[in-house]
Kinemage of the C-alpha trace (Angstrom):
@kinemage 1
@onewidth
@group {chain A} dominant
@subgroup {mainchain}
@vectorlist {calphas} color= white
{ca unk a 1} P 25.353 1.605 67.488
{ca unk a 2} L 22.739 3.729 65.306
{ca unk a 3} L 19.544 2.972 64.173
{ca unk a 4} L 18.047 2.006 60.304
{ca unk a 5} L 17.111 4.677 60.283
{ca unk a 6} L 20.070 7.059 61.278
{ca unk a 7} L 21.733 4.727 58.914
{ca unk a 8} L 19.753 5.699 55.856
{ca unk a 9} L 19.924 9.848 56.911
{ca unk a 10} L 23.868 9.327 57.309
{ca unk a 11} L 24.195 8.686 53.561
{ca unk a 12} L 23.403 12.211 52.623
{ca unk a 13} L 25.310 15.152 52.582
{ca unk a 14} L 25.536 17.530 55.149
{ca unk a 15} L 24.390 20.453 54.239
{ca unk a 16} L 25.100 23.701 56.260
{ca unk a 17} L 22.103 26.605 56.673
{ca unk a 18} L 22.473 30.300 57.448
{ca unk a 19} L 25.251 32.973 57.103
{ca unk a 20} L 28.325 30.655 56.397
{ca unk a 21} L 30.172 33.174 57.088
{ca unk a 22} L 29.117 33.975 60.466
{ca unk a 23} L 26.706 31.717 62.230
{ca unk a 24} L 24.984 28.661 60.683
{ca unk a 25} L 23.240 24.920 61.199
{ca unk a 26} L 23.288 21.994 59.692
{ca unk a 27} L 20.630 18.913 60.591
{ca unk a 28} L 21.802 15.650 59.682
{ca unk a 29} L 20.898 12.210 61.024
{ca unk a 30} L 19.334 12.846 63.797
{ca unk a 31} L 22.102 15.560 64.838
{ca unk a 32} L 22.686 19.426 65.116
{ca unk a 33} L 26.029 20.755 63.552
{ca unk a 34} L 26.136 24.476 64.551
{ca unk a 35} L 29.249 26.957 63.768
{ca unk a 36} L 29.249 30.156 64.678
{ca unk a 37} L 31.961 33.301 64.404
{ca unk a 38} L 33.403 34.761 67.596
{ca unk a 39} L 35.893 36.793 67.672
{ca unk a 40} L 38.553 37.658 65.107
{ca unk a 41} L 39.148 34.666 63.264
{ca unk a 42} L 37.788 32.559 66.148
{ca unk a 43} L 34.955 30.057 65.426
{ca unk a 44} L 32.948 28.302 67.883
{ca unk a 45} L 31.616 25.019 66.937
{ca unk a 46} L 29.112 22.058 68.524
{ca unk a 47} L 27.160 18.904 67.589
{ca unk a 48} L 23.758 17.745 69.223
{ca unk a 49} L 22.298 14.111 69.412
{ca unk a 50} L 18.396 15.513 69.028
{ca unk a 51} L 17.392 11.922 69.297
{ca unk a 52} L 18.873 11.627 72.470
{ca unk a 53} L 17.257 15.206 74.185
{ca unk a 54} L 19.498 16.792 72.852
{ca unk a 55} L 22.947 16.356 74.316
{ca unk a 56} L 26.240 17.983 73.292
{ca unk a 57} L 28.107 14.897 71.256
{ca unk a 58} L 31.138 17.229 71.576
{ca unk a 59} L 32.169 20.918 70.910
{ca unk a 60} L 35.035 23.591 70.983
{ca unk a 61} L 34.915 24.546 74.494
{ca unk a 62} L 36.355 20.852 74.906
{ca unk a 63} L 39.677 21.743 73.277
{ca unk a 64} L 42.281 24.014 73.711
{ca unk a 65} L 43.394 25.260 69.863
{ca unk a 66} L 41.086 27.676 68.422
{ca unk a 67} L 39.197 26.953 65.670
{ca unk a 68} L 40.369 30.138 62.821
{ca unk a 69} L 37.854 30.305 60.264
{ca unk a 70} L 34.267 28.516 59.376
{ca unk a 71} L 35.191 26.078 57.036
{ca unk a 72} L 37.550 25.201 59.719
{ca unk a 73} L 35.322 24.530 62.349
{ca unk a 74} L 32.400 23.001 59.922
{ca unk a 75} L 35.092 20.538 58.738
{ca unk a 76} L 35.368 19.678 62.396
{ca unk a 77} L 31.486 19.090 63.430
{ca unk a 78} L 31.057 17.393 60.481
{ca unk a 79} L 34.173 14.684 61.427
{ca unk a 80} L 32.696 14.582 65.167
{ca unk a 81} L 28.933 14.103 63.834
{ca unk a 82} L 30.383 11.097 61.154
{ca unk a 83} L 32.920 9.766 63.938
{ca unk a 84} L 30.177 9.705 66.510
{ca unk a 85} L 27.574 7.708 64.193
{ca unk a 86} L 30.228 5.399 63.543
{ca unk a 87} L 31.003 6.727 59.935
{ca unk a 88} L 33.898 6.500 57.764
């Protein structure tokens, strides 16, 4: 269960930083979203709970399709980051 507060930061939008086309961050309720190119068409992708020192929530190395393109792989942070806060 989160916090007030990571209640409150969940209702805004995430909001990716950096090259989106090669390696970028986004910081949202309490978490790190980072995507970053590869190879080819091959994105790598992870979220961090920095409230809880930092762990990896979840990332690509933890599945076996690859992840073709950023948007891809932002779409997919962002749906681990809301599924592991408990949002809809």
């Amino acid at each position: 269960m989160i916090d007030d507060k990571r209640k409150i930061l969940a209702k805004e939008p995430i909001v990716w930083q950096g090259d989106l086309s090669d390696d970028c961050t986004a910081e949202w309720a309490g978490l790190m979203l980072r995507a970053e190119w590869m190879d080819e068409d091959y994105w790598w992708w992870a979220v961090y709970d920095m409230e809880m020192n930092e762990i990896t929530v979840d990332s690509s190395n933890e599945y076996p399709e690859e992840f073709k393109g950023g948007v891809v792989a932002r779409a997919k942070a962002e749906s681990i980051a809301k599924a592991y806060l408990g949002i809809d």
